[in-house]
Structure formats: structure tokens, C-alpha cells
C-alpha positions as CSV (number, residue, x, y, z in Angstrom):
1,X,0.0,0.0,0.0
2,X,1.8,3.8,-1.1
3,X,2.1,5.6,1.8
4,X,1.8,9.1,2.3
5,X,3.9,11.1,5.5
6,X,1.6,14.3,5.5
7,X,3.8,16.2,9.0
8,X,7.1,15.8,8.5
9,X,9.9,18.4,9.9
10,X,13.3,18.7,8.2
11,X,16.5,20.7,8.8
12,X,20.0,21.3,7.2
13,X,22.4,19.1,8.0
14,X,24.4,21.6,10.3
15,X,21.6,22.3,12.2
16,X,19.4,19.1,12.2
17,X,20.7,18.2,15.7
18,X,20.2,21.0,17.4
19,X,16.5,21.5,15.7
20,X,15.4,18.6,17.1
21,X,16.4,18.8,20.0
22,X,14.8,21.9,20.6
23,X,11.4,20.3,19.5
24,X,12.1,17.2,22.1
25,X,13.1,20.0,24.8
26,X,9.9,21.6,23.9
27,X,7.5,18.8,24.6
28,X,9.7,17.2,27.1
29,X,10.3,13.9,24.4
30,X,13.1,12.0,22.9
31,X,13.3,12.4,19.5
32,X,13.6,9.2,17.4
33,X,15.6,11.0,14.9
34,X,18.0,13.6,14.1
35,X,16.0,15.7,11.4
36,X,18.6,15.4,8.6
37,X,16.9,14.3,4.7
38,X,19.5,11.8,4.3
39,X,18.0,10.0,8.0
40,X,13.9,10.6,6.9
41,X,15.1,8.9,3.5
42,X,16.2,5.7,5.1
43,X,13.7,5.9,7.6
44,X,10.8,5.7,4.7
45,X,12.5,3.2,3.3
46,X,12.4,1.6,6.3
47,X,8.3,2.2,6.8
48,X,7.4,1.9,3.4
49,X,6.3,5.4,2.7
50,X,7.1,6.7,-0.5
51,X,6.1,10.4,-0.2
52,X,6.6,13.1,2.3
53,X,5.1,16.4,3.0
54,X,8.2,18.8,4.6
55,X,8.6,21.7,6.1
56,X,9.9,23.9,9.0
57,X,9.2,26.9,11.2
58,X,10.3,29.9,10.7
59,X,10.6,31.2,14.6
60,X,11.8,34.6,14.1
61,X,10.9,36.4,10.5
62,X,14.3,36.9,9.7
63,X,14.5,32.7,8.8
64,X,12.0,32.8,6.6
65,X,14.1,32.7,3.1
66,X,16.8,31.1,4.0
67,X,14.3,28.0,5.5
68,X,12.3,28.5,2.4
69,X,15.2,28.4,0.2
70,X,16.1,25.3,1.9
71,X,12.5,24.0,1.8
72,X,12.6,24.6,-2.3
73,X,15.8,23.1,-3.2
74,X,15.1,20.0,-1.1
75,X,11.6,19.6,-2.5
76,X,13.8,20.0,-6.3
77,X,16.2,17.1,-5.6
78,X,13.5,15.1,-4.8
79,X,10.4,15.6,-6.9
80,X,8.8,12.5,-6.6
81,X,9.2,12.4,-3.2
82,X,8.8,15.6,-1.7
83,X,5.9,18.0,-0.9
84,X,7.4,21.5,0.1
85,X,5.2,23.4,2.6
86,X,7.0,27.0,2.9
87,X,7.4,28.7,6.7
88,X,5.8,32.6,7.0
89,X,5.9,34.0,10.1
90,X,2.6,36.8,10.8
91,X,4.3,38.5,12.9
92,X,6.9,40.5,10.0
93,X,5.7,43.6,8.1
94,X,6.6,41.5,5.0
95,X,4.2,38.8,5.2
96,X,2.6,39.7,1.8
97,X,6.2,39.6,0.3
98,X,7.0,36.5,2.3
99,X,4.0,35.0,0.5
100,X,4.5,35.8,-2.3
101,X,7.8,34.7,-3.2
102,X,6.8,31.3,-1.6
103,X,4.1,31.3,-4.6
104,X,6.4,32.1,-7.1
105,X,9.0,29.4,-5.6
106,X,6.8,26.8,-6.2
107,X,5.8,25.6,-2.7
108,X,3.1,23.5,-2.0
109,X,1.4,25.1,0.8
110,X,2.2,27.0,4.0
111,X,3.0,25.4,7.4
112,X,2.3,27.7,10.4
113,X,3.0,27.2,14.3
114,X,1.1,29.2,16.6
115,X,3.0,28.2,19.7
116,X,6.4,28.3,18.2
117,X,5.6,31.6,16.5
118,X,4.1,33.4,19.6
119,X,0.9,34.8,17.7
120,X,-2.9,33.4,18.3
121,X,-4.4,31.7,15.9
122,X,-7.8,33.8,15.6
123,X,-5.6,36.9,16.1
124,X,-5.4,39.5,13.6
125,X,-2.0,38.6,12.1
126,X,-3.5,35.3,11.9
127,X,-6.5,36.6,9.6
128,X,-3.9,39.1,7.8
129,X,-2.3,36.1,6.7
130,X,-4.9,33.9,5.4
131,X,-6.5,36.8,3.9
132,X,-3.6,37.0,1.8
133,X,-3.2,33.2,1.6
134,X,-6.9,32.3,0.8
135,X,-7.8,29.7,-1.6
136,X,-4.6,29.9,-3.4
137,X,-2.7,26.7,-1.4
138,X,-3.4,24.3,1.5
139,X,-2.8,25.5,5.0
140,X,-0.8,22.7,7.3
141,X,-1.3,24.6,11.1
142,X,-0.5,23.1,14.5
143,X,-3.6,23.3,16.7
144,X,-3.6,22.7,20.3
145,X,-1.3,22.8,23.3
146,X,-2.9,23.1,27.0
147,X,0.0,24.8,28.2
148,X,-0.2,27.7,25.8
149,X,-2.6,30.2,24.9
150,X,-2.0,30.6,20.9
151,X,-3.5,27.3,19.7
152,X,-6.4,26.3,20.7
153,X,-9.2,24.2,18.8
154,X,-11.7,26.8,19.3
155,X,-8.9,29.1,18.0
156,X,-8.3,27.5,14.9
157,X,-12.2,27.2,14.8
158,X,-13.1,30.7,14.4
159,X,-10.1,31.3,12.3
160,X,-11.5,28.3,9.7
161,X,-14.8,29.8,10.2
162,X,-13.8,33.3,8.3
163,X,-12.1,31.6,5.8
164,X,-14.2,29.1,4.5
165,X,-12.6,28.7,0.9
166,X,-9.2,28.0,2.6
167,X,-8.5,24.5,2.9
168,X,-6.9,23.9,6.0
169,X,-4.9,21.0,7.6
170,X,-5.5,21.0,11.8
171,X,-2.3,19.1,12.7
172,X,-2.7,16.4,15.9
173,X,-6.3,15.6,15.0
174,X,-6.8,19.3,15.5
175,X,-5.9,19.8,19.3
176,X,-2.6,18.2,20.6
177,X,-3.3,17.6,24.1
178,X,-7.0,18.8,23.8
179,X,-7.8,16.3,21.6
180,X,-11.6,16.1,21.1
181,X,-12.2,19.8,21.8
182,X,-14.1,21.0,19.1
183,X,-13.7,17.9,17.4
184,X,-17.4,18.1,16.0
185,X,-17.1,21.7,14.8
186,X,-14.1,21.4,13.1
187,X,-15.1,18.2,11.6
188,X,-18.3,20.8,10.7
189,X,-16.3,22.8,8.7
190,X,-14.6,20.0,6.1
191,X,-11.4,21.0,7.2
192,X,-8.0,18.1,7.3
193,X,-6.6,16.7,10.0
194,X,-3.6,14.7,10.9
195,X,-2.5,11.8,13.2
196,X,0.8,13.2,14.2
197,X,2.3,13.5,17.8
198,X,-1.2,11.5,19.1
199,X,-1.1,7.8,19.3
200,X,1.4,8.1,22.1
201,X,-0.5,10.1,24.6
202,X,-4.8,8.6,23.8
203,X,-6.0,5.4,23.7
204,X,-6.6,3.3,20.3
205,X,-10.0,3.8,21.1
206,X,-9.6,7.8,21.3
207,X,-7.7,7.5,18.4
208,X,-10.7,5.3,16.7
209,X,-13.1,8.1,18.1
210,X,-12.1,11.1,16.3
211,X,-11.4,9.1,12.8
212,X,-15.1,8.3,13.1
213,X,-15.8,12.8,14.3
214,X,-13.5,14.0,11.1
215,X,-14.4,10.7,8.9
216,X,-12.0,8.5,7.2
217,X,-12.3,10.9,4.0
218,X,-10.2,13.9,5.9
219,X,-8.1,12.6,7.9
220,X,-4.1,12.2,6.8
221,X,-1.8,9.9,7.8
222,X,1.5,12.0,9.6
223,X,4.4,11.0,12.3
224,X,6.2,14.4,13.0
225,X,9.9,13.4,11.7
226,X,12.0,13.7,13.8
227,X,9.9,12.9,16.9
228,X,8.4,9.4,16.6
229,X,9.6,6.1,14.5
230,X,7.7,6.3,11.5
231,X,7.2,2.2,11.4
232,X,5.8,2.4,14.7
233,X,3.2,5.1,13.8
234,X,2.3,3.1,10.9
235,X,2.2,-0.3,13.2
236,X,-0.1,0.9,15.9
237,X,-2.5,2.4,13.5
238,X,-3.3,-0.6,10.9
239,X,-4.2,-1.6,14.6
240,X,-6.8,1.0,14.2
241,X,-7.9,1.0,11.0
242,X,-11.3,-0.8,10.6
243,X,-10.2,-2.3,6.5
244,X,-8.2,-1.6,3.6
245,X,-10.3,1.1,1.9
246,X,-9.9,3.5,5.4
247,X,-6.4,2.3,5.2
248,X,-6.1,3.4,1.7
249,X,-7.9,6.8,2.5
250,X,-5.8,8.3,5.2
251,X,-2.6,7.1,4.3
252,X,-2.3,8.3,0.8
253,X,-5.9,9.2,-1.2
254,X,-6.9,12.0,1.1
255,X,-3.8,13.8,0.7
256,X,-3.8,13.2,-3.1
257,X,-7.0,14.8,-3.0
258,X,-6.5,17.5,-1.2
259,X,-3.4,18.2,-3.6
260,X,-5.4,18.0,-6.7
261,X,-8.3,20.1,-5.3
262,X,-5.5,22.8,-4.1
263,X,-3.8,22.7,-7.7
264,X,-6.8,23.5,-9.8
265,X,-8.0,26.5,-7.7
266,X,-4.1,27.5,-8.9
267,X,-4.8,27.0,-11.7
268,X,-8.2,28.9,-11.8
């Protein structure tokens, strides 16, 4: 069965180390991997999965090119492989520009981190963005941390309510930590969500629980390189997953999907 890794972090090889260990430090894990390409590759290989969707996050505007950059050129030396989601960070005055050249680049979407990035996501540089953004690629956003005031589901709620031509990914089956908050509202909306950074804190049947809330048909298969083994993602949730068609759905046809959907409106 193709495989699809819709959340997957990457870094430049200098840096990869320290990168992830800032995410582990973060939320207090061990990351199972050092964020270099060269380690996702043989970790894929590994798993099985044959396509990846990669990005990072800009914490500060001044990284946005140079992470972009980075993003681009990876994406290019693997085009088969490799979805490119570019960083912007709403807090810059440039976040039109920022946008914009990540258009023109050729990026598939935008990845955006409330908690890293310090601004709320129903805030105004929030709407500022996806005003600018809207309709024109898919969104990938983290959503939900209880220990932070920036991302919470009925955040990312009222942000996916103003924008309802945007489609929108809600990373951690929209709510890390407050998983199930909003879960029907959200699921309301039509928006994606992912299974990264969750099967190690709920229960299967949690897990089971909100595929049934956001349906089979939106939700994405994702581990968050470099923090969990992507085999043992993929092993504990074909423990979930009720047949082959769901199987099929989540861990490459949604995302295929939501791809296509994302490159006609481009197109348009």
C-alpha cells in the first residue's frame, strides 16, 4: 500500500541536531531522529512510505528565506518524493512579500506554528495572513497545546470559520493535548486533520473516536519526523484501522485529494 507522511519536519544538516532537540526539549520527548533528509530517506525506506510532505518553522521572520530556500531546493532534488510546505511567520511587516515569493517558488502550501511563533491563531496577524493566503494553497497549522494560549481548537475554529474557501490541515487531530475539543465543529467545517504527535499520549480507542468525528475521508496519515519512528506510527494504527479502503484513504488518497483540489484552484 503507497504511503503518504503528511507532517514531517526537516532541517539542514548543520543544524538538524540542534532543531530537534529543541522540539524534544519543547515537549519534554526524545526524539527518534536527528532531522537530517538523508535520516527521513532511510527511515521511509524503512516504513514503506514513498512520499513526504516537509517543512519547517520559521521562529523569528528573519529565517523565513533562507528556510524556504532550503525547503525549495530540497523539494527540487526530490520531486517524486517531496511536498514543500513553505514557513511565514505573521508577525513580519513583510508577510505579503513573504507569501509571495513562496508562490512564485513553487511551494506547495504554508506550514504555520502558533505556539512556536508566539501569535494566536484567531488573532489579527493570523487573519492578515490567510486573507492573503486564501484559496490559493493548502494550509498545514498546529492546533492545540494546554500549556499555551495561541492554539487552541476553538482558535483554529473561528479562524476556519472566516475563511471558508481555505483548505486547512489541523495538525494532531486538531488539538494536541485537547484532543476532542471542538472535534465536531471542526469536523463541521470539512477541514483536514492529521494523526501526528497522538497515538502516544490517547488510547486506540480515542484515536478510533475522532477518525469516526473527522471521517475517514479527511483525515491524513503524519508521524512528525523527527519525533516518533515512522514504522511504529504506521504499526499501531493498521491496529486501528477498521479495512483496507480507510487504510487506503488516510494514508495516501486524502492527501492526493486535497493536492489536486488545491492545484486546480491554482490553476483557476
Amino acid at each position: 500500500m503507497k504511503i503518504i507522511d503528511a507532517h514531517v519536519h526537516i532541517y539542514p544538516d548543520k543544524i538538524a541536531q540542534k532543531a530537534s532537540q529543541s522540539i524534544s526539549d519543547f515537549y519534554n520527548l526524545d526524539a527518534a531522529y536527528d532531522g537530517k533528509v538523508s535520516t527521513l530517506n532511510e527511515a521511509c525506506e524503512l516504513a514503506g512510505v514513498s512520499q513526504c510532505l516537509v517543512h519547517s518553522v520559521a521562529t523569528n521572520p528573519s529565517q523565513v528565506g533562507s528556510i524556504n530556500s532550503f525547503i525549495r531546493k530540497t523539494a527540487m532534488q526530490h520531486p517524486r518524493k517531496f511536498f514543500g510546505f513553505a514557513t511565514v511567520h505573521p508577525l513580519a511587516k513583510d508577510i505579503e512579500f513573504q507569501i509571495e515569493n513562496a508562490v512564485a517558488a513553487g511551494l506547495s502550501g504554508f506550514k504555520l506554528h502558533p505556539d512556536f511563533q508566539k501569535f494566536f491563531a484567531d488573532g489579527h496577524e493570523a487573519m492578515q495572513t490567510f486573507e492573503i493566503i486564501d484559496g490559493r494553497l493548502p494550509v498545514l497549522i498546529h492546533a492545540g497545546d494546554n500549556r499555551k494560549p495561541y492554539s487552541g481548537p476553538e482558535r483554529i475554529l473561528k479562524l476556519c470559520k472566516a475563511f471558508p474557501n481555505q483548505t486547512v490541515i489541523a495538525a494532531h487531530f486538531g488539538g494536541w493535548s485537547q484532543w476532542g475539543k471542538q472535534a465536531k465543529e471542526l469536523s463541521s467545517l470539512g477541514l483536514y486533520v492529521d494523526t501526528s504527535s497522538s497515538q502516544a499520549f490517547i488510547s486506540p480507542e480515542k484515536i478510533r473516536e475522532l477518525i469516526d468525528i473527522f471521517t475517514s475521508e479527511r483525515v491524513l496519515f503524519g508521524t512528525d519526523y523527527p519525533i516518533w519512528n515512522i514504522k511504529n506510527e504506521i504499526e499501531m494504527l493498521n491496529r486501528i484501522l477498521r479495512d483496507a479502503t480507510e487504510a487506503e484513504k488516510i494514508y495516501h488518497l486524502n492527501f492526493e485529494k486535497l493536492m489536486s483540489e488545491s492545484n486546480n484552484k491554482a490553476i483557476r
